[in-house]
C-alpha positions as CSV (number, residue, x, y, z in Angstrom):
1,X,15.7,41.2,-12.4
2,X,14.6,39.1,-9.1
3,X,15.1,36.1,-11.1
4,X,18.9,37.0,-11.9
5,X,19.3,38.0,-8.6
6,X,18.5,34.8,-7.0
7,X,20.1,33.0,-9.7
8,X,23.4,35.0,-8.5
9,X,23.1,34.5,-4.9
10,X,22.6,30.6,-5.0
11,X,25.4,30.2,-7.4
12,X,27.6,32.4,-5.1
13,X,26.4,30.1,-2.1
14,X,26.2,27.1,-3.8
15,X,29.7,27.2,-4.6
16,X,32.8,25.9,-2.9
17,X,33.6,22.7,-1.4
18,X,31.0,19.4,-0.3
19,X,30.1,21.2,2.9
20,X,30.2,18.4,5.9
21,X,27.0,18.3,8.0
22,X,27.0,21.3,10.4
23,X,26.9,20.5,14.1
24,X,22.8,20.8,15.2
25,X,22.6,24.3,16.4
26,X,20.3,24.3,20.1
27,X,17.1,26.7,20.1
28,X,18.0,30.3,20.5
29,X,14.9,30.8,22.0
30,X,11.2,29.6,22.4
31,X,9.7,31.5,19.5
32,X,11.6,30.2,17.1
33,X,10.6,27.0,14.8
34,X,12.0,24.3,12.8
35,X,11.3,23.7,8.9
36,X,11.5,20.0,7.6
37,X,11.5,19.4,3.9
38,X,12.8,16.5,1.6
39,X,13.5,16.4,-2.3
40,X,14.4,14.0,-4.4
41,X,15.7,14.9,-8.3
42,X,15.8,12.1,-10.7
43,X,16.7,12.3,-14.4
44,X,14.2,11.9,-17.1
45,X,16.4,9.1,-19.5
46,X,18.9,6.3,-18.7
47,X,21.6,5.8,-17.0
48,X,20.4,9.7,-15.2
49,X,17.5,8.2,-14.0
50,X,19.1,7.3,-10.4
51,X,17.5,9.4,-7.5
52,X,19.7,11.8,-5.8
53,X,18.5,13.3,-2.2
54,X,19.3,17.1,-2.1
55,X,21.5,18.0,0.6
56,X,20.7,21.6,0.9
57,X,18.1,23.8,0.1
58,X,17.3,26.6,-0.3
59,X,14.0,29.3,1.3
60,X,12.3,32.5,0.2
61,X,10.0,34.1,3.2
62,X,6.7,35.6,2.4
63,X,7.0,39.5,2.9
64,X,4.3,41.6,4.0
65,X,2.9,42.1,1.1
66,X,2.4,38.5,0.7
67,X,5.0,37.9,-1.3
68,X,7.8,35.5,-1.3
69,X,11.6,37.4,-1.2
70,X,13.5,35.7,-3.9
71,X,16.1,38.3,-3.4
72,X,17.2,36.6,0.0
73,X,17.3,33.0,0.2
74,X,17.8,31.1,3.5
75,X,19.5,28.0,3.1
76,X,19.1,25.2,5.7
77,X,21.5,24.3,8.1
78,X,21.6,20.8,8.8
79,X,21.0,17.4,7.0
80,X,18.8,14.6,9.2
81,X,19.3,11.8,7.0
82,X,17.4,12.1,3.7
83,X,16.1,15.7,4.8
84,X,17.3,19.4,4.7
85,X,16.4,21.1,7.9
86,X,16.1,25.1,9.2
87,X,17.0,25.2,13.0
88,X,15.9,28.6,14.5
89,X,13.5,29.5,11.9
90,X,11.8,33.0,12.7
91,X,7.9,32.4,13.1
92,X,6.8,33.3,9.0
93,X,5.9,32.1,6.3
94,X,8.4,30.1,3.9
95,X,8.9,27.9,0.4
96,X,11.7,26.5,-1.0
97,X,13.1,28.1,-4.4
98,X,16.3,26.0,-4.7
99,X,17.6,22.7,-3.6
100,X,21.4,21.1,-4.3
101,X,22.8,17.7,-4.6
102,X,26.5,16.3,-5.2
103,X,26.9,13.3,-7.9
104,X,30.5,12.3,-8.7
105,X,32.3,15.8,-7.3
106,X,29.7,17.8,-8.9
107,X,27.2,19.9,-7.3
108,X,24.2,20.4,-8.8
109,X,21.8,23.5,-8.2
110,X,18.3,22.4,-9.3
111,X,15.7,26.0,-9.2
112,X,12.0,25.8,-9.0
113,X,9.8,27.9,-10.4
114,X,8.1,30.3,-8.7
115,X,4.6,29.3,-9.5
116,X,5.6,25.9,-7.7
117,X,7.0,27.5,-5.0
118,X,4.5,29.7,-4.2
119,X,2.1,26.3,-3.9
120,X,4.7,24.8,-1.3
121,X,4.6,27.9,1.0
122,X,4.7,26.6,4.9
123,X,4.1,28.2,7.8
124,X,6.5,27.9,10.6
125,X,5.4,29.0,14.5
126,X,6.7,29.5,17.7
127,X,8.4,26.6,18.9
128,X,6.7,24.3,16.4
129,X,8.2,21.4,13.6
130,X,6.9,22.2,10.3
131,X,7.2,19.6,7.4
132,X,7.0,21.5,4.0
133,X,6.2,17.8,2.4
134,X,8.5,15.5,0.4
135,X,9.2,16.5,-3.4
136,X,10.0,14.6,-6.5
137,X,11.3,16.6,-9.6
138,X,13.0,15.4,-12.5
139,X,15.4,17.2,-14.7
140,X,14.7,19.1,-17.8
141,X,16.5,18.6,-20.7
142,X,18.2,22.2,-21.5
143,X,19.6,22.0,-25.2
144,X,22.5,20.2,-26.9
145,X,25.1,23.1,-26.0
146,X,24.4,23.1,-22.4
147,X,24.6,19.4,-22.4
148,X,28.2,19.3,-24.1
149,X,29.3,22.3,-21.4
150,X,28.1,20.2,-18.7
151,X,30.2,17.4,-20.0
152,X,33.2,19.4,-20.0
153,X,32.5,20.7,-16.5
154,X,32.3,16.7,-15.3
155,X,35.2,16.0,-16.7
156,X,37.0,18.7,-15.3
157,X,35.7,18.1,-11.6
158,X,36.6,14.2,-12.2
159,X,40.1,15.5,-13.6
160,X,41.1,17.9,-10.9
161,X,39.7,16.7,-7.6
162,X,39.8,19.6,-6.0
163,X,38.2,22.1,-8.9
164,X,35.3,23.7,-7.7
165,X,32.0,23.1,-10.0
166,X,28.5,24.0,-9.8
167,X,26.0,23.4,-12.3
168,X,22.3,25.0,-12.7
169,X,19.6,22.5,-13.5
170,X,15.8,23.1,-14.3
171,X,13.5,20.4,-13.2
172,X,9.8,20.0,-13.4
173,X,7.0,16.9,-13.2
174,X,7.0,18.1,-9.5
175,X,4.9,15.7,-6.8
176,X,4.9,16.7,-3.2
177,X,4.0,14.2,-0.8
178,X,2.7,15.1,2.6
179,X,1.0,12.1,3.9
180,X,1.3,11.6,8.1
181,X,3.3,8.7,6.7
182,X,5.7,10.7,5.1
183,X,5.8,13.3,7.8
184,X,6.5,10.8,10.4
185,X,9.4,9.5,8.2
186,X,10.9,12.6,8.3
187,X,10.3,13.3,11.9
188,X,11.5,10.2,13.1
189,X,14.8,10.9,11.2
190,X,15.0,14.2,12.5
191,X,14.7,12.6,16.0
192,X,17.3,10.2,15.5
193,X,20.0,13.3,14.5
194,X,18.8,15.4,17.2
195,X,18.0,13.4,20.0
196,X,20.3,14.8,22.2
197,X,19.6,18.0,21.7
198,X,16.6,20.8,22.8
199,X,14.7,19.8,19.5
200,X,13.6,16.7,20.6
201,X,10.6,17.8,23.2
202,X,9.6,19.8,20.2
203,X,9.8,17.3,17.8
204,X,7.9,14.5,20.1
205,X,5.2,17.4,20.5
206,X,4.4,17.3,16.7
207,X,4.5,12.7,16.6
208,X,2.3,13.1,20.0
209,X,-0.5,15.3,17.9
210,X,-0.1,12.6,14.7
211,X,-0.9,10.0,17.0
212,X,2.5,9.0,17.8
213,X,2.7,6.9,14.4
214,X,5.7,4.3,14.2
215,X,8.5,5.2,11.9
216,X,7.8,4.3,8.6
217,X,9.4,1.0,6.8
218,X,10.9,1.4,3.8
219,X,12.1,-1.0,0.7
220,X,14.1,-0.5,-2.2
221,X,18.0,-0.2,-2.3
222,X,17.6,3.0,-5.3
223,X,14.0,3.4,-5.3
224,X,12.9,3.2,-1.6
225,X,8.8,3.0,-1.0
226,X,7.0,2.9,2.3
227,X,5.5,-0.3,3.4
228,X,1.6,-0.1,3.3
229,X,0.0,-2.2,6.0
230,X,-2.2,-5.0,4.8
231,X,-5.9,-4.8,5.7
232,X,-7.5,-8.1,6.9
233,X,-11.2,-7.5,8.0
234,X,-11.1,-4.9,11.2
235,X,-7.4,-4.7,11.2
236,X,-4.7,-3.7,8.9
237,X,-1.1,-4.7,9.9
238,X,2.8,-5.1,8.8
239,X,4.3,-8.4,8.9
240,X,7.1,-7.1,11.2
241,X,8.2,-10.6,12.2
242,X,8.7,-12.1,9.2
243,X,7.5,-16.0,10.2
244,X,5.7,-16.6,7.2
245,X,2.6,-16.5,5.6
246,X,-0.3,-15.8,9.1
247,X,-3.1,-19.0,9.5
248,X,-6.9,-18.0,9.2
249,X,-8.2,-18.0,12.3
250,X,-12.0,-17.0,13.8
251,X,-12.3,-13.4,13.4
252,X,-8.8,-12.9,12.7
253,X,-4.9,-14.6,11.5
254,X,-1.9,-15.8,13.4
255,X,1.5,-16.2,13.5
256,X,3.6,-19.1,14.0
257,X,7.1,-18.8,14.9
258,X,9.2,-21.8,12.2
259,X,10.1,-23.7,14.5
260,X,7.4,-23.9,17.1
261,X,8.7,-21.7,19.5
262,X,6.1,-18.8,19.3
263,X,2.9,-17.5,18.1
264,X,0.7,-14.4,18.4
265,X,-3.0,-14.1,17.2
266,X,-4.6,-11.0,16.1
267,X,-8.6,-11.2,16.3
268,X,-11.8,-9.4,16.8
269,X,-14.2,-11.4,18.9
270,X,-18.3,-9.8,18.3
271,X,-21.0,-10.8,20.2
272,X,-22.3,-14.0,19.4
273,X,-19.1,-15.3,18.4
274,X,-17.5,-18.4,20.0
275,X,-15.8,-17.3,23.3
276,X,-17.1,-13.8,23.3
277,X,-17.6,-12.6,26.8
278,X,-18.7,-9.3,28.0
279,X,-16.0,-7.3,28.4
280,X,-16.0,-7.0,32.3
281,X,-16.3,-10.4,32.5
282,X,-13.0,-10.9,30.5
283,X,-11.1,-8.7,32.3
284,X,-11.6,-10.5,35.4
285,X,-11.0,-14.0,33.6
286,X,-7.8,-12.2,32.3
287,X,-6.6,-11.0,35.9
288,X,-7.5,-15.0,37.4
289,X,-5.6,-16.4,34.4
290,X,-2.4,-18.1,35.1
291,X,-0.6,-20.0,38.2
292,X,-0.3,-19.3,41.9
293,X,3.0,-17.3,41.0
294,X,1.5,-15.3,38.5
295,X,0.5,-10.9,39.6
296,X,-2.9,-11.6,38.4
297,X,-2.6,-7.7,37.5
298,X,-3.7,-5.4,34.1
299,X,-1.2,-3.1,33.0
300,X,-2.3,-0.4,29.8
301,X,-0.8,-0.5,26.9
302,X,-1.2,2.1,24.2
303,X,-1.9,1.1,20.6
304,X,-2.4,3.0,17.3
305,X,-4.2,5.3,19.0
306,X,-6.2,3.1,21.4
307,X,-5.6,2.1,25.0
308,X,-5.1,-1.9,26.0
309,X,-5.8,-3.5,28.9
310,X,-2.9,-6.3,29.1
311,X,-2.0,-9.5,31.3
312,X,1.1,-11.7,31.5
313,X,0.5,-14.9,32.9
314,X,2.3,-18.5,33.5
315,X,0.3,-21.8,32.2
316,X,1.4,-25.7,32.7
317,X,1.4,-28.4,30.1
318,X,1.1,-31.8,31.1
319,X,1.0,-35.3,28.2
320,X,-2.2,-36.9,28.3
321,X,-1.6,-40.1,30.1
322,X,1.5,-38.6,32.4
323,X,1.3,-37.8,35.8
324,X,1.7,-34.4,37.5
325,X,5.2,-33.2,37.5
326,X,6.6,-35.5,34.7
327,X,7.5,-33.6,31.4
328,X,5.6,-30.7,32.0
329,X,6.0,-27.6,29.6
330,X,5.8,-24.3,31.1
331,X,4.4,-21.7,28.9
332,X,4.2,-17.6,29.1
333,X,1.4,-15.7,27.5
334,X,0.6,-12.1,27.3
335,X,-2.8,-10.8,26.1
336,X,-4.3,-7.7,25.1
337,X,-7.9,-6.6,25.0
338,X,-8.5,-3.6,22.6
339,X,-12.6,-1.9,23.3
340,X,-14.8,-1.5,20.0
341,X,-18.3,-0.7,21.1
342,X,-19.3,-3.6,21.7
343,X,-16.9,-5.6,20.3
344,X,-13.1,-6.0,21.7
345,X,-10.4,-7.0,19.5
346,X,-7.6,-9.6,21.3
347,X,-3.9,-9.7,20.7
348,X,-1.4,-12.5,22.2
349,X,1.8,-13.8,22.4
350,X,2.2,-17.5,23.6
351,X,5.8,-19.0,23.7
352,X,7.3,-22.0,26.0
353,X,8.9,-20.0,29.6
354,X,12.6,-20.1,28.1
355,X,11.6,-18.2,24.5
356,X,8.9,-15.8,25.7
357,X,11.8,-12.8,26.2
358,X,13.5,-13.9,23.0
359,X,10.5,-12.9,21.0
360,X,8.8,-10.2,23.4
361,X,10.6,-7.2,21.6
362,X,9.6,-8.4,18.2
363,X,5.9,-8.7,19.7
364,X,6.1,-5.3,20.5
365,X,7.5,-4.2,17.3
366,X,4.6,-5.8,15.8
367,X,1.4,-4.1,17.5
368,X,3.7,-0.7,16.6
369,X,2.2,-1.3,13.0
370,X,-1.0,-2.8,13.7
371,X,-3.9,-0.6,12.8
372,X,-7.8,-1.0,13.8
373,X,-10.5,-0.2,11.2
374,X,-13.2,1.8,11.9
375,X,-16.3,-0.6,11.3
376,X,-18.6,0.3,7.7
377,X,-21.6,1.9,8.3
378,X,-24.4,0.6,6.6
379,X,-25.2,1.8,3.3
């Protein structure tokens, strides 16, 4: 009886036209939370294989009696990108039944069992972004007459613009991926939608406790992946500016800019090594670095998780043979010293005076993805 129940109520709210994307509603008040959740529904033979992104969905809250209340379903009321979200969720308990997609004037209703949705319960608190995890289901094929209806209800919809067609679909093979990769993906495009709204301190509360991870990168024009980062010894990174295959250097690789106009390193110097220094000791070297002009000041710098100590400083290039003053090159550099017990990891960009602001931001995009290893202990 539930089960025709909810059945009836998501057809009845399922129905109607391609609803736009509602305007972000502000926080009604403090106790109330936000519920993320993305789904993806894919077709189990060609030419239905094609991903489609769900563009609502659909909530049962666990009762008191633990449990879920398929006879009311909460639908979510706004889209951030690829994701379904619930603005001004009441602090509980919730798992999504039901999700819908459009394709070609269609839309299509896809249920989940109950066992799986019972296993995707999420709780929601006061003020708080939840992220219920992002699902893959493909369809389930429902018998040749269903098939030949559902024909005849496409062609109808492509027919008559303007008919009004839902259709049920069953779907299984479910995966639900909850990595802190995946959550920040879908944080960062909820952040984007509502940045100028009241949810953002909220949302920037939940990246702050992941470690403020950078927005994933994704490939794929139909089937989009996220970008792992590549581990190299201590370090793991993404090769954000794009300059080519990196040169092996001690401890570590760089990056040379095509045509000579920057590069940044990326090494790990332990002691023992050539040019390892205590760490005091470099600091210093790093605040005398430069020329006369130069601040000959640290700044901090916060990276995956770790704090840098960072200097910008001016250095003069002069031909062998040449005297003082005559085609000199002027060159900017910025280096930053990461701590590792004992060890200290070094990051720089060099590029001549009149380039070093050109390629600054992509530096910075670049230590966004770089990651430090912790070292093996010995087995």
């Amino acid at each position: 009886m539930r089960g025709l129940i909810l059945a009836g109520s998501l057809l009845f709210a399922a129905s109607g036209c391609r609803r736009p994307v509602p305007k972000a509603q502000q926080p009604s008040g403090d106790t109330l939370g936000v519920l993320i959740f993305g789904m993806t529904v894919r077709g189990r033979e060609f030419p239905s294989t094609a991903p489609h992104r769900v563009e609502t969905a659909y909530f049962a809250q666990v009762g008191y009696d633990g449990k879920l209340d398929f006879d009311a379903p909460i639908f979510s009321n706004y889209r951030a990108g690829d994701y379904v979200v619930l603005l001004n969720a009441p602090p509980g308990r919730y798992a999504p039944v039901a999700a819908a997609y459009y394709h070609r004037n269609v839309r299509y209703l896809v249920r989940l069992p109950p066992e799986l949705s019972e296993q995707w319960i999420t709780a929601v608190g006061p003020g708080r972004v939840a992220f219920v995890g992002d699902a893959l289901l493909r369809t389930e094929f429902e018998g040749v007459l269903a098939a030949i209806g559902n024909f005849f209800k496409n062609v109808g919809a492509f027919i008559v613009p303007f008919m009004e067609v839902t259709i049920p679909v069953d779907a299984g093979s479910p995966r639900l991926d909850k990595a802190p990769t995946d959550e920040a993906s879908a944080l960062h495009a909820a952040r984007r939608k509502l940045a100028k709204t009241m949810w953002r301190e909220n949302i920037d509360k939940r990246l702050a406790e992941l470690g403020n991870p950078p927005e994933p990168i994704l490939v794929g024009k139909i089937f989009k992946t996220i970008v792992p980062p590549t581990a190299v010894g201590r370090f793991a990174y993404i090769d954000t500016l794009k300059w080519g295959k990196p040169l092996k250097v001690t401890g570590g690789l760089e990056w040379r800019q095509p045509k000579g106009q920057a590069l940044v390193q990326v090494y790990l110097l332990d002691p023992g090594m050539p040019g390892y220094k205590p760490l005091d000791q470099y600091l210093v070297d790093m605040r005398a670095a430069g020329s006369p002009e130069d601040e000959h000041a640290l700044f901090t710098v916060g990276l995956a998780s770790k704090t840098a100590q960072g200097a910008r400083y001016t250095t003069y290039q002069y031909p062998e043979g040449k005297l003082t003053g005559s085609e000199v090159k002027v060159f900017e550099t910025e280096t930053l010293i990461v701590p590792d017990n004992d060890s200290f990891y070094l990051i720089r960009l060099r590029a001549p005076r009149e380039y070093f602001e050109k390629f600054h931001p992509a530096f910075r995009k670049f230590l966004a993805y770089l990651v430090f290893l912790p070292k093996e202990k010995p087995s």
